[in-house]
C-alpha positions in Angstrom: 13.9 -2.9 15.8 15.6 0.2 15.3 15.7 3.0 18.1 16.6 6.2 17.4 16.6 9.3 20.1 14.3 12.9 19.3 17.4 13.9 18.6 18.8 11.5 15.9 14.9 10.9 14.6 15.2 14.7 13.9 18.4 15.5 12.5 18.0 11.7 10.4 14.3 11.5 8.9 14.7 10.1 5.9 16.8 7.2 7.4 14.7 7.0 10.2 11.3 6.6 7.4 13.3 4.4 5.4 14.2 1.7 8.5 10.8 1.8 9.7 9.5 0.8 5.7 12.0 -2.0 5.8 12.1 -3.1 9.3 8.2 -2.3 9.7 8.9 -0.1 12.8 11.3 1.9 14.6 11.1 3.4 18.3 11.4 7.0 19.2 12.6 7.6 22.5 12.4 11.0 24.1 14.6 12.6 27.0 11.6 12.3 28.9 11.2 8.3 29.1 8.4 8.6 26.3 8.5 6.0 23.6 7.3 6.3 20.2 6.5 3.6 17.4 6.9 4.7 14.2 5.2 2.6 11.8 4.9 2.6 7.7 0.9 2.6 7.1 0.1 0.0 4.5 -1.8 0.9 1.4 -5.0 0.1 0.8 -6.1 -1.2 -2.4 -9.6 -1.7 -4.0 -10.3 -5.4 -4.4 -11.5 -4.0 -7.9 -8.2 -2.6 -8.5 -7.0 -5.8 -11.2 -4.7 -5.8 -14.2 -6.7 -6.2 -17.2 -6.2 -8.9 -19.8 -5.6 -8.7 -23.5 -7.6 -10.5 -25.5 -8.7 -10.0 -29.3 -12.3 -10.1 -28.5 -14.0 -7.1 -30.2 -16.7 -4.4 -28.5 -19.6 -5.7 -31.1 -18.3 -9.5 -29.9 -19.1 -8.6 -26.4 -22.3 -7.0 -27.0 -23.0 -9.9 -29.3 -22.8 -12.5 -26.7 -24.4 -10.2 -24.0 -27.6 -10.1 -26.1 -27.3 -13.6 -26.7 -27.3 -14.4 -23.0 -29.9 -12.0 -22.3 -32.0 -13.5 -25.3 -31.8 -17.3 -23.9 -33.8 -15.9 -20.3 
């Protein structure tokens, strides 16, 4: 992991953001003794959030066999 003073976490932000996204973390270390972890936040996806798939299936196909199915209960 990465440490970096105020100082050089100031002057250097975007290196600073872009070691923490690839290292997953840098420390922040202030004149003071304070320490910082500086983290990327992962993004959260919706579990509904999928590619879709091509197919050659028309909309009156779909409806078609949705009827169907619905018919047969």
């Amino acid at each position: 992991m990465k440490v970096y003073t105020y100082s050089q976490a100031r002057q250097k932000l975007a290196d600073v953001l872009n070691d923490a996204r690839r290292d997953g973390e840098v420390e922040i270390k202030r004149r003071d003794g304070q320490t910082f972890i500086l983290k990327p936040v992962k993004e959260k996806k919706s579990p509904l959030d999928v590619a879709g798939v091509d197919t050659d299936v028309t909309i009156r196909e779909i409806n078609a066999a949705v009827r169907e199915s619905r018919e047969r209960i």
